[in-house]
VEXDREN-2710 file (C-alpha; in Angstrom, 1 decimal):
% VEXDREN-2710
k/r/px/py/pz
1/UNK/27.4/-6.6/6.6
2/UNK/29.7/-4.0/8.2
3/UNK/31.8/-1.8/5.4
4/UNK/35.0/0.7/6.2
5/UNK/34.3/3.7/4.2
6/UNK/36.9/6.8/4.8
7/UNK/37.9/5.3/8.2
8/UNK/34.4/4.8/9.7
9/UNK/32.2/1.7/10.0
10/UNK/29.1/1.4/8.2
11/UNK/26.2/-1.2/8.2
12/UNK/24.7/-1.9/5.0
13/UNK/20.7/-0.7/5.0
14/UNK/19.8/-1.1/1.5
15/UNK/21.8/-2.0/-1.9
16/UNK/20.5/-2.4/-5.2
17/UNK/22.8/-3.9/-8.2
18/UNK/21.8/-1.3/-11.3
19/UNK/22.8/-2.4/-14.9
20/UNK/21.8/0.3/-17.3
21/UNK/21.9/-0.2/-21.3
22/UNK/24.3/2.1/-21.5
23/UNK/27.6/2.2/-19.7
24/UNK/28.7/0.1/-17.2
25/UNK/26.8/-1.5/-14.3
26/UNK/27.0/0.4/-10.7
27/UNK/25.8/-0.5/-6.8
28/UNK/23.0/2.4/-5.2
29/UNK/23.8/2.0/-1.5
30/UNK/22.2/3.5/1.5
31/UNK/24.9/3.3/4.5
32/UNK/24.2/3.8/8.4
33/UNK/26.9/4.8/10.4
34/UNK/27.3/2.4/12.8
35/UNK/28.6/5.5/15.6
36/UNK/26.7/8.0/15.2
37/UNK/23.4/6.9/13.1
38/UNK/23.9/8.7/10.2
39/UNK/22.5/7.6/6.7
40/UNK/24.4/8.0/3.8
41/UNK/23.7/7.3/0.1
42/UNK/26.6/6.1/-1.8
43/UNK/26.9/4.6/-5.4
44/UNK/29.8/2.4/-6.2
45/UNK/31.0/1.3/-9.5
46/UNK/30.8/-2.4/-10.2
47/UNK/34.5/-3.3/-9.9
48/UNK/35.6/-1.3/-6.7
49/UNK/36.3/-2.7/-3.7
50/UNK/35.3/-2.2/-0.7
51/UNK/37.3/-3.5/2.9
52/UNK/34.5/-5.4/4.5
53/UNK/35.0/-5.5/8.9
54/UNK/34.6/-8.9/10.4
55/UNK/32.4/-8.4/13.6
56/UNK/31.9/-11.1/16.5
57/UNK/28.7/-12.0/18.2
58/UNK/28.7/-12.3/21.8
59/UNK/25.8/-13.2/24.0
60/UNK/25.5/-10.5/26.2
61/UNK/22.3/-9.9/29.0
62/UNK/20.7/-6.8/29.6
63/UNK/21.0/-5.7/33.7
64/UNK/19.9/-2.3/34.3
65/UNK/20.1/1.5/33.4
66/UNK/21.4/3.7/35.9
67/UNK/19.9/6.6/34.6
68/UNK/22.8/7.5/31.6
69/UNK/23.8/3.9/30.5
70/UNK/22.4/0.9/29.8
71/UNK/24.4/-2.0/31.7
72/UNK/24.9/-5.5/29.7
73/UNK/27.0/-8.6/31.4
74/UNK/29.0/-10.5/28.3
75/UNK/28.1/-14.1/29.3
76/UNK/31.2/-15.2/28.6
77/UNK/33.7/-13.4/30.2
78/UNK/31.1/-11.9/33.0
79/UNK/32.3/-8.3/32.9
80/UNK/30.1/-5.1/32.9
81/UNK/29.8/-3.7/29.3
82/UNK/28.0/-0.1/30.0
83/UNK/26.7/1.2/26.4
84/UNK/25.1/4.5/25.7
85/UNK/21.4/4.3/24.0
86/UNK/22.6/5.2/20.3
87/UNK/25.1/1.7/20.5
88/UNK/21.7/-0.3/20.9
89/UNK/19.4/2.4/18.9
90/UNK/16.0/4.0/20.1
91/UNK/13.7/1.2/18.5
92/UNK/15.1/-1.8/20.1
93/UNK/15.0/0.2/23.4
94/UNK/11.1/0.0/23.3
95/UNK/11.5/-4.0/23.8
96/UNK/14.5/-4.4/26.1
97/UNK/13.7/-5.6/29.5
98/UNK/15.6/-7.0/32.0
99/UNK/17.4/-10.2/32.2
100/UNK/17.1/-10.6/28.2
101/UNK/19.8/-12.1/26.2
102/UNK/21.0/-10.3/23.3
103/UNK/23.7/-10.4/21.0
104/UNK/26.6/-7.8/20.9
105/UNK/28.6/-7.2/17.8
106/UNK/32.4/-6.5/18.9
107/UNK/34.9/-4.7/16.8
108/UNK/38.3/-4.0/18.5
109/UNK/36.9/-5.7/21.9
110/UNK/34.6/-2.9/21.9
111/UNK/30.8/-3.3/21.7
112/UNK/29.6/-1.0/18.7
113/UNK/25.9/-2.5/17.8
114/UNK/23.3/-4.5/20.1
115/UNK/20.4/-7.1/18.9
116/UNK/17.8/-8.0/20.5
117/UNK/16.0/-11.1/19.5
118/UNK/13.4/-10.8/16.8
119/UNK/10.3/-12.6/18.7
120/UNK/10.4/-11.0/22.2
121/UNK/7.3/-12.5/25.1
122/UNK/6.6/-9.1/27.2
123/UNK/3.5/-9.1/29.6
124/UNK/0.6/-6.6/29.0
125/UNK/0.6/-3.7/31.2
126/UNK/-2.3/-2.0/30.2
127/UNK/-5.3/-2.0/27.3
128/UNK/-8.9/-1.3/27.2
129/UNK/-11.0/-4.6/28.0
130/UNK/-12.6/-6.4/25.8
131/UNK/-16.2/-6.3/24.5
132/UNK/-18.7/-9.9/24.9
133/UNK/-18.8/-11.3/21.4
134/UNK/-15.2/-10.3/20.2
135/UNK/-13.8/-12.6/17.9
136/UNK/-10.6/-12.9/16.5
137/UNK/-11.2/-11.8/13.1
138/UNK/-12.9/-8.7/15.0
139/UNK/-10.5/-5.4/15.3
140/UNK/-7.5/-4.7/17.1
141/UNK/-6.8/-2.2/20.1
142/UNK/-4.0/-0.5/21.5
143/UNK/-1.8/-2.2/24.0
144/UNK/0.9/-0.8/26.4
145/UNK/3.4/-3.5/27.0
146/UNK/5.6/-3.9/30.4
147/UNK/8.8/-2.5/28.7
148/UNK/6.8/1.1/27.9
149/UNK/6.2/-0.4/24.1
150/UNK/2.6/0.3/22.3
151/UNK/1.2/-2.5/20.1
152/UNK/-1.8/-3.5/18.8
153/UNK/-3.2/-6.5/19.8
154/UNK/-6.8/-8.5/18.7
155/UNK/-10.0/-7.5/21.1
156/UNK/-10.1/-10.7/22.6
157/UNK/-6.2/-10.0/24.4
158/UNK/-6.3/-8.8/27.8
159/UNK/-4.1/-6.7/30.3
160/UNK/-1.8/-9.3/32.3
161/UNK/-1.6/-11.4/29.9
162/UNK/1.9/-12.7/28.0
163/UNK/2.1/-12.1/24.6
164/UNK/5.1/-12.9/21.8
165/UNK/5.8/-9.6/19.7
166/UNK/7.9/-9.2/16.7
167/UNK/10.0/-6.6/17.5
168/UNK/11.2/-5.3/14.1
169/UNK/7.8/-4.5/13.1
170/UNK/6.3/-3.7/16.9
171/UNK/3.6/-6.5/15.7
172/UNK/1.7/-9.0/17.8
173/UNK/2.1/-12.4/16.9
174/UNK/0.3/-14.3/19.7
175/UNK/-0.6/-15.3/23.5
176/UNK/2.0/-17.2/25.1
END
């Protein structure tokens, strides 16, 4: 959910509804600003309102970085969208690769926020091999995936091979 707090847009990270014996109940917030990054804490009152923004998804595809911005095609209209990396944010950017669909929130037919798809299939690039007689229950190793991203992966996975990754929590989920 997108908030507009003193003129800027803010995405709700964390809320919790507090109701104390005493007085009246009140809304601990942690706020991200959706421009510029910044966290904020902010506690509400129970009865204030708040204007809420309505955002659009678009389906938008990742094309290419030219060395300053990161160039998306909105599959709709089929214009160039170029965005700067703090629009899509430095930990999806481990797991964006070319050619993937992704969904762009709009607000004013401008692009202000980028999601990737939670469950991304990157190949392996590079990872130590594995031993005879590893198992799956057995340990895990370190694994450098195609878009630069490090993950760690069971000892029987092997480089060249296409994995599924949850990108939220840079966790391996399985072979593809």
């Amino acid at each position: 959910m997108v908030l507009e707090v003193d003129g800027q847009l803010f995405q709700i990270v964390y809320f919790q509804h507090v109701k104390p014996g005493k007085g009246g109940a009140f809304v601990r917030s942690k706020l991200k600003n959706v421009r510029t990054g910044a966290v904020l804490d902010r506690t509400w009152t129970a009865g204030e309102r708040v204007n809420e923004v309505r955002l659009e998804r678009r389906p938008i595809q990742y094309s290419y970085h030219d060395g300053h911005l990161y160039h998306f095609m909105d599959l709709q209209t089929y214009e160039d969208i170029p965005l700067n990396e703090d629009v899509i944010g430095q930990d999806q950017l481990l797991f964006l690769k070319d050619g993937m669909e992704c969904s762009g929130l709009v607000h004013d037919d401008t692009v202000i926020m980028v999601e990737l798809p939670y469950f991304i299939e990157l190949k392996i690039v590079e990872t130590d091999p594995g031993l005879r007689g590893d198992t799956a229950q057995g340990g895990t190793k370190p694994a450098k995936l195609e878009t630069g991203a490090v993950v760690q992966v069971p000892l029987f996975v092997e480089k060249g091979e296409l994995i599924r990754v949850d990108r939220r929590e840079a966790k391996y989920l399985e072979r593809v």
